[in-house]
DOTI-139555 format. One record per residue (C-alpha): residue in three letters; y, x, z. Coordinates in Angstrom, 2 decimals. Each point is the difference from the previous one (the first is absolute). Example, Ala and Ser with C-alpha at 12.3 -4.5 7.8 and 13.67 -1.06 7.14 Angstrom:
<sites>
SITE   residuo        yy        xx        zz
SITE       Ala     -4.50     12.30      7.80
SITE       Ser      3.44      1.37     -0.66
</sites>
This chain:
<sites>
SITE   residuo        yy        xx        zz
SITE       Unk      0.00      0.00      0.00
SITE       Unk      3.37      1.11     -0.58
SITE       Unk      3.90     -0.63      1.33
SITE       Unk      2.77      0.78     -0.69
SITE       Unk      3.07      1.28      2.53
SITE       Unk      3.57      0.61     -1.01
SITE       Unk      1.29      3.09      2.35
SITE       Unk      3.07      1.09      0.43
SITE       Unk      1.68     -2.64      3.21
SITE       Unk      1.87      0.65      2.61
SITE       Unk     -3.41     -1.20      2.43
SITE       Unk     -0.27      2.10      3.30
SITE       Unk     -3.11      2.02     -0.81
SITE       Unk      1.33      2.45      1.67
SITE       Unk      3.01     -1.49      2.06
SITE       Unk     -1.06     -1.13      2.54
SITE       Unk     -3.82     -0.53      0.36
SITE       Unk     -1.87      2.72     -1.98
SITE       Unk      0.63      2.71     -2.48
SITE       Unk     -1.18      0.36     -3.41
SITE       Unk     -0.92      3.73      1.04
SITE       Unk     -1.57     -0.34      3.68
SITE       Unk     -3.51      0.10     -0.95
SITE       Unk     -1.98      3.12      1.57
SITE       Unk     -1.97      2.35     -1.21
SITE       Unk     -0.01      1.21     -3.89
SITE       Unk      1.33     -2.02     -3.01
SITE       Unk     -3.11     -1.99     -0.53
SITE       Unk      0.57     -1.76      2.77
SITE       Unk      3.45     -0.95     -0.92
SITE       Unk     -1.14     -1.63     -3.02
SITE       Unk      0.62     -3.63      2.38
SITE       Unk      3.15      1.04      1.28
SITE       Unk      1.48      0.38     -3.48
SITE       Unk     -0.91     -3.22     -0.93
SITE       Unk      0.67     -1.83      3.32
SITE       Unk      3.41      1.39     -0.64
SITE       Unk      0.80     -1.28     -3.56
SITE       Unk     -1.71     -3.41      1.04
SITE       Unk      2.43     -0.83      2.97
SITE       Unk      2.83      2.05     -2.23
SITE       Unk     -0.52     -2.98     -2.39
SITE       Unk      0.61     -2.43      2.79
SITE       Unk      3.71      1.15     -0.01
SITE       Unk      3.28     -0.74     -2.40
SITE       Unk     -0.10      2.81     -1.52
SITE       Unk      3.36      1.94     -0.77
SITE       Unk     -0.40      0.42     -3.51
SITE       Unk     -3.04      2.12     -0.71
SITE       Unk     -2.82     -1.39     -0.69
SITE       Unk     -3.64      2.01     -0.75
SITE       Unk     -3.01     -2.29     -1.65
SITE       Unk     -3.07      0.82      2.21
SITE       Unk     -3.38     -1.38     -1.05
SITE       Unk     -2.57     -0.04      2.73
SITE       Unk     -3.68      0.03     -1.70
SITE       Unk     -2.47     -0.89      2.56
SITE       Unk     -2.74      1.63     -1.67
SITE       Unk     -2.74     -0.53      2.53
SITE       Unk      1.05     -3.11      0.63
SITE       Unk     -3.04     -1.84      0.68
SITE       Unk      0.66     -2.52     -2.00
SITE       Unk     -3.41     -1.21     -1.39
SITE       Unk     -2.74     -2.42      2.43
SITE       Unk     -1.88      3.56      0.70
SITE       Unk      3.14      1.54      0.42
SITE       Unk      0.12      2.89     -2.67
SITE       Unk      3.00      1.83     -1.16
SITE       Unk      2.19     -1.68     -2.51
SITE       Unk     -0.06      2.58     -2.28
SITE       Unk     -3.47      1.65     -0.62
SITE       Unk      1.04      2.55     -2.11
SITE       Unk      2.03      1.87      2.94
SITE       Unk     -1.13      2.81      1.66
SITE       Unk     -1.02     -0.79      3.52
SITE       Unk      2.44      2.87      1.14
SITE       Unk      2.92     -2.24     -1.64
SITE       Unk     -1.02     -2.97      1.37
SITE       Unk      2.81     -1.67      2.13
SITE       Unk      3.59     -1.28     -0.30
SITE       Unk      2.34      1.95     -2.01
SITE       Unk      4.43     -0.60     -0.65
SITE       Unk      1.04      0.67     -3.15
SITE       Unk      3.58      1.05     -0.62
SITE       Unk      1.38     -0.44     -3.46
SITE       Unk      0.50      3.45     -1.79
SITE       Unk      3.87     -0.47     -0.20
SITE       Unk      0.95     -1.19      3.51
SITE       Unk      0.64      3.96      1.26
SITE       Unk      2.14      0.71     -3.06
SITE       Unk      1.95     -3.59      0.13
SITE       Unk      0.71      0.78      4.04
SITE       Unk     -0.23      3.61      0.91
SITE       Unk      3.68     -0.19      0.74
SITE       Unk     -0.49     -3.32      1.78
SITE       Unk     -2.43      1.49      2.27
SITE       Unk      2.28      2.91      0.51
SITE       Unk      3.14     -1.98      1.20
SITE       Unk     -2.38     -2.71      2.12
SITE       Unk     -1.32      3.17      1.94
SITE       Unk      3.33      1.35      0.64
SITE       Unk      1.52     -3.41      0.49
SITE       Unk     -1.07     -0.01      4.19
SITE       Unk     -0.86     -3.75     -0.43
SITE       Unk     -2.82     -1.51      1.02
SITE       Unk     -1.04     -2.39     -2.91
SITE       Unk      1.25      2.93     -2.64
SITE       Unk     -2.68      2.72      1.86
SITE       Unk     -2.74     -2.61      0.39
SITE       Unk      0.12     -0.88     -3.78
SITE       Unk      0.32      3.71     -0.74
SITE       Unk     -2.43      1.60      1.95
SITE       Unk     -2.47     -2.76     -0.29
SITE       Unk      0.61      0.51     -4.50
SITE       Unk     -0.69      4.39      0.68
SITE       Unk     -3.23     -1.06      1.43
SITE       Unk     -1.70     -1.68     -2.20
SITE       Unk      1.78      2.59     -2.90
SITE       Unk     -1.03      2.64      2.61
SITE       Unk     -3.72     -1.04      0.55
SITE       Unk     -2.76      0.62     -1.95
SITE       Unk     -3.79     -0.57      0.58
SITE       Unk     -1.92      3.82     -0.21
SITE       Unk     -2.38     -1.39     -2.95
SITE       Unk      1.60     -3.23     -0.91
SITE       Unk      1.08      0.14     -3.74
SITE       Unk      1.59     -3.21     -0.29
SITE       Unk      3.32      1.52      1.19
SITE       Unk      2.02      2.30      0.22
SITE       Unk      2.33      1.63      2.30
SITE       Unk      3.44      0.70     -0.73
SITE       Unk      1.55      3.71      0.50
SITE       Unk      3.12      0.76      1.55
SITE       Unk      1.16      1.45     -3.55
SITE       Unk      0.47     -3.78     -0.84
SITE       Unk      1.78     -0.72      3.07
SITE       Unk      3.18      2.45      0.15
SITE       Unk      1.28      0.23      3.53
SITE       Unk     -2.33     -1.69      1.94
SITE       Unk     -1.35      2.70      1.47
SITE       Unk      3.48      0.68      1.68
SITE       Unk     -0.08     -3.67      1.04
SITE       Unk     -3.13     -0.10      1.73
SITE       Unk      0.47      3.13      1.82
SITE       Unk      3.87     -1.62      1.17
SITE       Unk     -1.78     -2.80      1.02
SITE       Unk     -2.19      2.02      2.42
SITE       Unk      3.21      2.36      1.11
SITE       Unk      1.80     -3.21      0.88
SITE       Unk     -2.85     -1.40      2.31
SITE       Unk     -0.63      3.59      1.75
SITE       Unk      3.67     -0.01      0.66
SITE       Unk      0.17     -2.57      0.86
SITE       Unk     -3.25      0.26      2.58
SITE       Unk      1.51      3.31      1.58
SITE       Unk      0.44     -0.13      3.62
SITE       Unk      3.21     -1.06      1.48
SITE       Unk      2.03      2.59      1.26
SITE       Unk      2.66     -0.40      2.78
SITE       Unk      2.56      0.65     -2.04
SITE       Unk      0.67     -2.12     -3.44
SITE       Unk     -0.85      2.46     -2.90
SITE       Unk      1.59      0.10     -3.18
SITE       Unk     -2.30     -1.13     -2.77
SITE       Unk      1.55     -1.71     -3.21
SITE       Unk     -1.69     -2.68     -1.04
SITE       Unk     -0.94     -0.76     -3.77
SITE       Unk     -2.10     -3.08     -0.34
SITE       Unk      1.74     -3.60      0.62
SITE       Unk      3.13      1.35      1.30
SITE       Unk      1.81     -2.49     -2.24
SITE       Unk     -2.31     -3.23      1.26
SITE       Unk      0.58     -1.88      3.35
SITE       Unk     -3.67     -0.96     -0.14
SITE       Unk     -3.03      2.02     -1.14
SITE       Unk     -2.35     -2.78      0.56
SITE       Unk     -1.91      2.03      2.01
SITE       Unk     -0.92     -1.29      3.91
SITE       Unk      1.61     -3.31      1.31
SITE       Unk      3.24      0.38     -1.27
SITE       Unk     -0.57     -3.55     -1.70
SITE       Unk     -1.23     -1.71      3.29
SITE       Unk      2.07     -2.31      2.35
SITE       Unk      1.37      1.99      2.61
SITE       Unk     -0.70     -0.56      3.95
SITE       Unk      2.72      0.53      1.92
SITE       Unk     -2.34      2.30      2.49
SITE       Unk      0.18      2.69     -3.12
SITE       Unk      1.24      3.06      0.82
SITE       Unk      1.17      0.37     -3.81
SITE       Unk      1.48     -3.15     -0.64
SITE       Unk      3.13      1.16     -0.71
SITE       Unk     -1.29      2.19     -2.63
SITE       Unk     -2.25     -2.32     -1.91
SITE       Unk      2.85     -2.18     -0.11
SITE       Unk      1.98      2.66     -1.85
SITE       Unk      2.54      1.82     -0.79
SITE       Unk      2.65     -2.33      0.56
SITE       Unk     -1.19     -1.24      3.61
SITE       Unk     -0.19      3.99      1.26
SITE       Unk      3.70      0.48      1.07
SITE       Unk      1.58      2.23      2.42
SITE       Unk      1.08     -1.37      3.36
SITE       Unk      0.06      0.87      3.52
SITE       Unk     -2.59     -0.09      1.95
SITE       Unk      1.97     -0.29      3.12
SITE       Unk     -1.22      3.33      1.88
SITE       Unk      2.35      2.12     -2.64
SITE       Unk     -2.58      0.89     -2.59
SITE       Unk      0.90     -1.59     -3.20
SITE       Unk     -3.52     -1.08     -1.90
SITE       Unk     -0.45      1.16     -3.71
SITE       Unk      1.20     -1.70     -2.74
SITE       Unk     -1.26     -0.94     -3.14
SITE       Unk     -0.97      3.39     -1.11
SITE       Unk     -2.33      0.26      2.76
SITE       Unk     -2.53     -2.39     -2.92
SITE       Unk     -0.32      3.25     -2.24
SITE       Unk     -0.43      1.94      3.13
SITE       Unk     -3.74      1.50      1.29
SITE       Unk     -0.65     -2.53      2.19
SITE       Unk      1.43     -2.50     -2.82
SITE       Unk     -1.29     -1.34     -3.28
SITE       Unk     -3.78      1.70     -0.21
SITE       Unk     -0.67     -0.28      3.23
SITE       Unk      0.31     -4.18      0.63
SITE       Unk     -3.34     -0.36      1.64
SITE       Unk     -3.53      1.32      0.14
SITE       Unk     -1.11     -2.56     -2.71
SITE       Unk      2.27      1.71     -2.46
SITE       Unk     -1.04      3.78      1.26
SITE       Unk     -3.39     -1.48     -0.58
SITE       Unk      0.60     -1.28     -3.72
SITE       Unk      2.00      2.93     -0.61
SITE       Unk     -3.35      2.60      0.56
SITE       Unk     -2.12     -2.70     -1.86
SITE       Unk      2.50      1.12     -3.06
SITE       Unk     -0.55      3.75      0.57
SITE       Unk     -3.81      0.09      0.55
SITE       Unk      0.19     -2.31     -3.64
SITE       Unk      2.06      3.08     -1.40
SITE       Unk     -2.32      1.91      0.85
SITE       Unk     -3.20     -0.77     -0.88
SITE       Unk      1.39     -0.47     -3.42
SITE       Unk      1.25      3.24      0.14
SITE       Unk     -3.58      1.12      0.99
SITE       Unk     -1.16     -2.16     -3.16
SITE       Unk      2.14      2.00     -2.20
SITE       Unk     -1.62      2.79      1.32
SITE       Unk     -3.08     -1.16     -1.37
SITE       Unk      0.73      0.27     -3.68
SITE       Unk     -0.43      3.48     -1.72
SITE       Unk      3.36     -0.41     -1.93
SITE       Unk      1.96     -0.17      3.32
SITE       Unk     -1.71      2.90      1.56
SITE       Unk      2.29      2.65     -1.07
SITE       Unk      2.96     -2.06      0.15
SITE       Unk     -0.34     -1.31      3.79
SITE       Unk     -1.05      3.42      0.94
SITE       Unk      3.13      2.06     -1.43
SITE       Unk      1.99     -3.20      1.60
SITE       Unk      1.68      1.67      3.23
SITE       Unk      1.11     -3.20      1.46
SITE       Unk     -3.01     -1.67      0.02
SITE       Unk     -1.49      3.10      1.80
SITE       Unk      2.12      0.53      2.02
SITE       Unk     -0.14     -3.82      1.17
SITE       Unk     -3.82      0.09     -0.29
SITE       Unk      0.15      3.38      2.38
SITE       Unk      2.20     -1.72      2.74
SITE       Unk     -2.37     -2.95      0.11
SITE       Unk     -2.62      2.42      0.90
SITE       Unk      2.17      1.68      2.76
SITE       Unk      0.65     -3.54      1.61
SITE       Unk     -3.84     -1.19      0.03
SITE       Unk      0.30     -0.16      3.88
SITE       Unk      2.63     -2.75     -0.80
SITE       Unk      0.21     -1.47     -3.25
SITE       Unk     -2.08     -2.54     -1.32
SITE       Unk     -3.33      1.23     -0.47
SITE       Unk     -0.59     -1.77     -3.69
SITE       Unk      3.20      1.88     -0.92
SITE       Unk     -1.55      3.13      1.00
SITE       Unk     -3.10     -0.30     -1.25
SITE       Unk      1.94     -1.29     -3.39
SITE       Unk      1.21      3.86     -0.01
SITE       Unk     -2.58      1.73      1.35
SITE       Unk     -1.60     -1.40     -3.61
SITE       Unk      2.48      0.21     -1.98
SITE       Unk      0.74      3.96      0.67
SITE       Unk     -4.10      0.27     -0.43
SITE       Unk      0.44     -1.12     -3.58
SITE       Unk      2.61      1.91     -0.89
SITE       Unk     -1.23      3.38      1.67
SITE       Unk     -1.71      1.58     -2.98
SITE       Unk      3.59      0.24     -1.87
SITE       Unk      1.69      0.59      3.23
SITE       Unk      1.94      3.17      1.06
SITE       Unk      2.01      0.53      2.94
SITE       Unk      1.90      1.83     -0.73
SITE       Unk      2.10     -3.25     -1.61
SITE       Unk      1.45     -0.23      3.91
SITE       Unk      2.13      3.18     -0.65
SITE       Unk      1.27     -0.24     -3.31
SITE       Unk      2.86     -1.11     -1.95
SITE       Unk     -1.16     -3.65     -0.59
SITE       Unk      2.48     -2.66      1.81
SITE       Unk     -0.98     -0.79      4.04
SITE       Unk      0.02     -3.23      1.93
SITE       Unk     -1.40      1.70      2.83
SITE       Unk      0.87      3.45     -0.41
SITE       Unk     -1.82      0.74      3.72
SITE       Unk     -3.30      0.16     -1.77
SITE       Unk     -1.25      3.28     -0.78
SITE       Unk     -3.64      1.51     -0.95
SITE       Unk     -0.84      0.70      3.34
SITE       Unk      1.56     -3.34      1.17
SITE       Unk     -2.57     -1.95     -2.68
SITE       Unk     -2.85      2.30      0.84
SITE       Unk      0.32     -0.90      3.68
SITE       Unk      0.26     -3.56     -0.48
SITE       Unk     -2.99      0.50     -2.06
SITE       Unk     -2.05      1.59      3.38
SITE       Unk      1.31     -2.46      2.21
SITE       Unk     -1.85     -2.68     -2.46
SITE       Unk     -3.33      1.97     -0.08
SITE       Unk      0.07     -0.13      4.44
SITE       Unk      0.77     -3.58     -0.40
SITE       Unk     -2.91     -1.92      1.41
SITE       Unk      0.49     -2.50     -2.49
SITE       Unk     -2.90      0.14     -2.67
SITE       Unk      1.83     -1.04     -3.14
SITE       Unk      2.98      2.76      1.03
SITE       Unk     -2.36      3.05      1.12
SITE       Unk     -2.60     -0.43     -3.16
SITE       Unk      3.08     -0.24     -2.24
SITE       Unk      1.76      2.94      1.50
SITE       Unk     -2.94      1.91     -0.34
SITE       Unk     -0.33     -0.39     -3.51
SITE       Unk      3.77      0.37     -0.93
SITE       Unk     -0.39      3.55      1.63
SITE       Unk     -3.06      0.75     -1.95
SITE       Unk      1.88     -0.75     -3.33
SITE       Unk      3.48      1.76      1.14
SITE       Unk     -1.73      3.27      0.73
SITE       Unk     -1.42      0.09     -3.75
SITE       Unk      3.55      0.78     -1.11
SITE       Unk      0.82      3.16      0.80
SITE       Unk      3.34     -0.42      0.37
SITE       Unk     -0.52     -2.21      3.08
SITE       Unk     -2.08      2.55      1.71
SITE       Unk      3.13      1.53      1.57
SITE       Unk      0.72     -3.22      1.86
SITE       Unk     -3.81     -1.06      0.61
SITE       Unk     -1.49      3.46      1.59
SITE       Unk      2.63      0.12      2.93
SITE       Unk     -1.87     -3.09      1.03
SITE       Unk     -3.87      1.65     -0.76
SITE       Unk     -0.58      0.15      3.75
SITE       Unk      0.50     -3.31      0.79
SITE       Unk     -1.03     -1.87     -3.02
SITE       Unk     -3.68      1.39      0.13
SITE       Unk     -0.04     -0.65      3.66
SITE       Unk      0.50     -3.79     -0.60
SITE       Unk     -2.18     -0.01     -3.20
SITE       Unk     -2.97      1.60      1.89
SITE       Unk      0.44     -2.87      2.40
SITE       Unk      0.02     -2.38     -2.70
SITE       Unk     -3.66      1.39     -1.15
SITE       Unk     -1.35     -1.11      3.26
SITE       Unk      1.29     -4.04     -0.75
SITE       Unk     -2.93     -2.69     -0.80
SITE       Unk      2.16     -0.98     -2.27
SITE       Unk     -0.89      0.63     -3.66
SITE       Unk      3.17     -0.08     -1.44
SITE       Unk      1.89      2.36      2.62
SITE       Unk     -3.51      2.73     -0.63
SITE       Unk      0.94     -0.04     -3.67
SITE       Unk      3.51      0.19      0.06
SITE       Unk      0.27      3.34      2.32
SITE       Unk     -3.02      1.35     -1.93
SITE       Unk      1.86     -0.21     -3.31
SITE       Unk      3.41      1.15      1.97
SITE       Unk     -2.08      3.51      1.07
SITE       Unk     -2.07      0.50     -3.08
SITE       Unk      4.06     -0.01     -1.80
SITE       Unk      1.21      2.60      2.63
SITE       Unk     -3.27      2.21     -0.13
SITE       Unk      0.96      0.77     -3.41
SITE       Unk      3.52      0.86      0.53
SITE       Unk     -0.23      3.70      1.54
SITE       Unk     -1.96      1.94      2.37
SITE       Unk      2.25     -0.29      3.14
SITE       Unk     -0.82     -3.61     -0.23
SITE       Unk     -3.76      0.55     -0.70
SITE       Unk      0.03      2.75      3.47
SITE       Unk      2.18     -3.14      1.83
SITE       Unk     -2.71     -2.47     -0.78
SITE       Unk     -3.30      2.05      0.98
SITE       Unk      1.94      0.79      2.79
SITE       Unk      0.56     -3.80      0.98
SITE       Unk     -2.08     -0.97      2.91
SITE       Unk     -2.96     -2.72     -0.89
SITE       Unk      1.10     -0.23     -4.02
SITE       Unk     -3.04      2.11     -1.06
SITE       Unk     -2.44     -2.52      2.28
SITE       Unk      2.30     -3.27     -1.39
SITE       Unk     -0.79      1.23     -3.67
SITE       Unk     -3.64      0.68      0.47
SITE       Unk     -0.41     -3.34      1.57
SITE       Unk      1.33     -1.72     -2.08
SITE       Unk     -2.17      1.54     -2.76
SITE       Unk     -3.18     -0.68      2.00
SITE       Unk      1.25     -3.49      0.75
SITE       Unk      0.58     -0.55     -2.35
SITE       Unk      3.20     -1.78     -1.50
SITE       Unk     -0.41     -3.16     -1.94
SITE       Unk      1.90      2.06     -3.33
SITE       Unk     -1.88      2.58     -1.33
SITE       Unk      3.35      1.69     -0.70
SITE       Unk      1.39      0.19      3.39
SITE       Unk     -3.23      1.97      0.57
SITE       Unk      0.48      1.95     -3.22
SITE       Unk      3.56      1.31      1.07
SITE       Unk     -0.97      0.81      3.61
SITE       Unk     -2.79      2.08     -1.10
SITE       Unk      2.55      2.06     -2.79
SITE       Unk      2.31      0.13      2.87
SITE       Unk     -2.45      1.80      2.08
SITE       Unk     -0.87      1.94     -2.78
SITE       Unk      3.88      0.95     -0.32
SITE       Unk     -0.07      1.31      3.47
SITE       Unk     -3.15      2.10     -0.63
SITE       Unk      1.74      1.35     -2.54
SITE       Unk      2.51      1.82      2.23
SITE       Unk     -2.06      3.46      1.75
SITE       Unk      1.95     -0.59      3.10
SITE       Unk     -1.60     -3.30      0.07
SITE       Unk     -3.79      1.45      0.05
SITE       Unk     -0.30      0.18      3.89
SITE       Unk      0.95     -3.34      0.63
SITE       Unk     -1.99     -2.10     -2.72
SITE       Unk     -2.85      2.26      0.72
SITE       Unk     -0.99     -1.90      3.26
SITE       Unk     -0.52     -2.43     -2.18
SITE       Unk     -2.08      1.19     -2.21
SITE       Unk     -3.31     -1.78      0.51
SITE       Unk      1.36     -3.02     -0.31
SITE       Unk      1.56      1.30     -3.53
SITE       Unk     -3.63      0.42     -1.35
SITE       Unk     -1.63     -3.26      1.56
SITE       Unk      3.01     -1.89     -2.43
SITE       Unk     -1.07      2.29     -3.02
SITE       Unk     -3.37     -0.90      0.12
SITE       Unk     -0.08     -3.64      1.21
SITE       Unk      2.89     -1.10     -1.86
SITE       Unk     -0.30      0.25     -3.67
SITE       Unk      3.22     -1.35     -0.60
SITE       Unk      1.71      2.86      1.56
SITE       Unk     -2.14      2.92     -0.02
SITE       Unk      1.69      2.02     -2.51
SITE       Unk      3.21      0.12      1.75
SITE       Unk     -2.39      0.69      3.50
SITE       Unk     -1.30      2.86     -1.91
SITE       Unk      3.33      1.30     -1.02
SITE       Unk      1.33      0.09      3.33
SITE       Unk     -3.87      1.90      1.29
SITE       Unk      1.07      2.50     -2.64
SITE       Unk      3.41      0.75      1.36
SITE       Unk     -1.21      0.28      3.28
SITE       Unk     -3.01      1.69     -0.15
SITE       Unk      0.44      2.20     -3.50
SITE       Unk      1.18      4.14      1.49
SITE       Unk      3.44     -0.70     -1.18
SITE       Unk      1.45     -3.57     -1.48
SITE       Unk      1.64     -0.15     -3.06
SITE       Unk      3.43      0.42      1.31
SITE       Unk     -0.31      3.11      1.63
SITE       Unk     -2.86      1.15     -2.96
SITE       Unk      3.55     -0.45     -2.23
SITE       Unk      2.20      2.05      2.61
SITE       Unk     -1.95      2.89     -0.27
SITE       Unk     -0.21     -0.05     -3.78
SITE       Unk      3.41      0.15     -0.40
SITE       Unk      0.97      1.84      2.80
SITE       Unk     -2.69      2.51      0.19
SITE       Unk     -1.26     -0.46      3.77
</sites>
């Protein structure tokens, strides 16, 4: 069976009871949240935009024994879909653009509910498909303002009143955001402000302190910070921005883009810093995003001549915020640190920054190895087979690292569910043997080396490899010193 949805309203999917982008967990399971979001966007007036979504229930029961409605399907498409007519990000990229930097509640529901469905994309599903940022100039910027606003706005409150312009709906009495609609009890603390600008007057108070004017609306305690409800809808918008953001991130012609984009790591970088505080969506949102984009990543983008919103943030500032993930007890935030330090450390020119760190990143990583979680095993596996290769200080470090020799080896004889997680501890033991200083160390372990190389077919020759090193009169490291050295 199939319906059909016209997104594009001004409905509060993300307002004031959900958001289009609070699903957990990967994009798969976001695939409902999209579409929740365009179906209760359709329940609005829309301001002008307007997207034509089809939703094909393909396994739609539909038939007395209840098979899919369309038999030709592959099972792994099988399930409602929104389709978004090919010309709707052309027609309103600079719609979009000026309804995310409106401040307005009905202008950033429409938008950001519109850049998730262009955003989102099934892994396999070719029935659509996602829109790059190259057809949405600016929105980028957008987004990440969107998410600056709400952090500023979420900063504690200092005694004294700090000096922050502010950009978004300084022109508009209402945002629409909280109950700034709502009859007013008298009891209400802010009932002179919600009734505006006019009402908010100076007078005496009678104890010779004169009370603030009308200025006092655009002031920090004034016009974004009505009530909770509105603080509330206000990080709904941000953790919207970005997990589209993190969808962007997705899409191999946004990779180098997003990743040469200082703003948006800088942004995604201070998210990471505030985990103890911030929304934890919105940090896991980064935490992925920055995972993506790490293969084409190089810090050194913190210290050169590229324009700064947060000019604070330097390499060692990003790599630290980077640790403090990977200690996080937080599953989705360690395993995701993890791996982002595994791909950083393939580019040389974020060694540098990375190695500083050695001590304590293989310290937490070990610990990781000893997790009954699969997931967390694989991720600091892959994270030490990267560094193993970079250089021998790290290989000495590692051997050197109390229990990560035992870790390895059990989780070898375990073994792991993937075969490659086995694979690349093995090679990283074998990257270890490789080093002659290592020899005393691995030697103790020796025994258990050849009970893996002959029970274990699937890794014996890399078992054998490291007997050799260990056992042959001199290893092929030192066998090359003296050859070119003459000892």
């Amino acid at each position: 069976m199939a319906g059909a949805a016209q997104a594009g309203g001004t409905g509060a999917a993300i307002g004031v009871s959900s958001s289009p982008a609070t699903g957990g967990g990967g994009k798969r399971g976001r695939a409902a949240a999209a579409a929740a979001a365009a179906a209760s966007g359709a329940a609005g007036g829309g301001i002008g935009g307007a997207a034509n979504a089809n939703a094909n229930a393909a396994g739609g029961g539909g038939g007395a024994n209840g098979e899919s409605g369309s038999t030709g399907t592959p099972p792994v498409l099988l399930g409602p879909t929104l389709q978004v007519h090919n010309s709707f990000a052309d027609q309103n990229s600079k719609r979009i653009v000026m309804a995310l930097q409106s401040g307005l509640k009905s202008e950033l529901t429409w938008a950001l509910n519109s850049l998730t469905l262009l955003s989102f994309k099934e892994k396999d599903d070719v029935r659509k498909d996602a829109t790059p940022l190259a057809k949405l100039p600016g929105v980028l910027d957008a987004l990440l303002q969107v998410i600056d606003d709400w952090r500023d706005i979420a900063r504690p409150r200092m005694s004294a009143k700090l000096i922050r312009p502010r950009l978004l709906g300084a022109n508009s009495a209402f945002t629409g955001f909280g109950f700034e609609y709502e009859t007013i009890s008298p009891n209400d603390p802010l009932s002179r402000v919600r009734l505006g600008p006019d009402a908010v007057t100076s007078e005496n108070t009678g104890d010779g302190n004169e009370s603030r004017g009308s200025d006092w609306w655009y002031d920090e305690e004034g016009l974004f910070n009505l009530d909770e409800e509105g603080r509330a809808e206000r990080q709904q918008c941000a953790v919207a921005a970005s997990n589209v953001i993190r969808n962007f991130s997705f899409m191999p012609e946004n990779e180098t883009v997003m990743a040469q984009h200082r703003h948006c790591l800088e942004t995604v970088i201070q998210c990471m810093e505030d985990r103890d505080t911030e929304d934890e969506e919105l940090v896991t949102n980064a935490i992925e995003t920055i995972v993506n984009l790490a293969p084409f990543l190089n810090l050194r983008i913190f210290s050169s001549s590229k324009p700064s919103q947060h000019p604070h943030i330097t390499e060692k500032k990003a790599v630290e915020a980077i640790v403090g993930m990977l200690k996080s007890p937080v599953k989705a935030w360690h395993c995701a640190a993890a791996e982002l330090l595994g791909r950083l450390i393939v580019n040389p020119d974020n060694e540098p920054f990375i190695i500083p760190f050695v001590p304590q990143i293989y310290k937490r990583l070990v610990d990781l190895l000893s997790f009954l979680g699969a997931d967390a095993q694989a991720a600091a596996v892959a994270a030490l087979y990267n560094f193993a290769e970079v250089n021998m200080d790290c290989r000495l470090r590692l051997v050197n690292e109390r229990w990560a020799i035992g870790r390895l080896l059990k989780i070898i004889q375990s073994p792991h569910p993937l075969l490659e997680v086995c694979r690349k501890a093995a090679l990283t033991l074998e990257n270890l043997a490789c080093e002659p200083q290592n020899r005393s160390q691995l030697m103790t372990y020796e025994s258990t080396f050849a009970e893996i190389a002959f029970s274990d077919a699937r890794l014996s020759d890399t078992f054998a490899r490291i007997l050799f090193e260990l056992t042959s009169k001199a290893n092929s490291k030192l066998g090359t010193a003296r050859g070119v050295w003459g000892l």
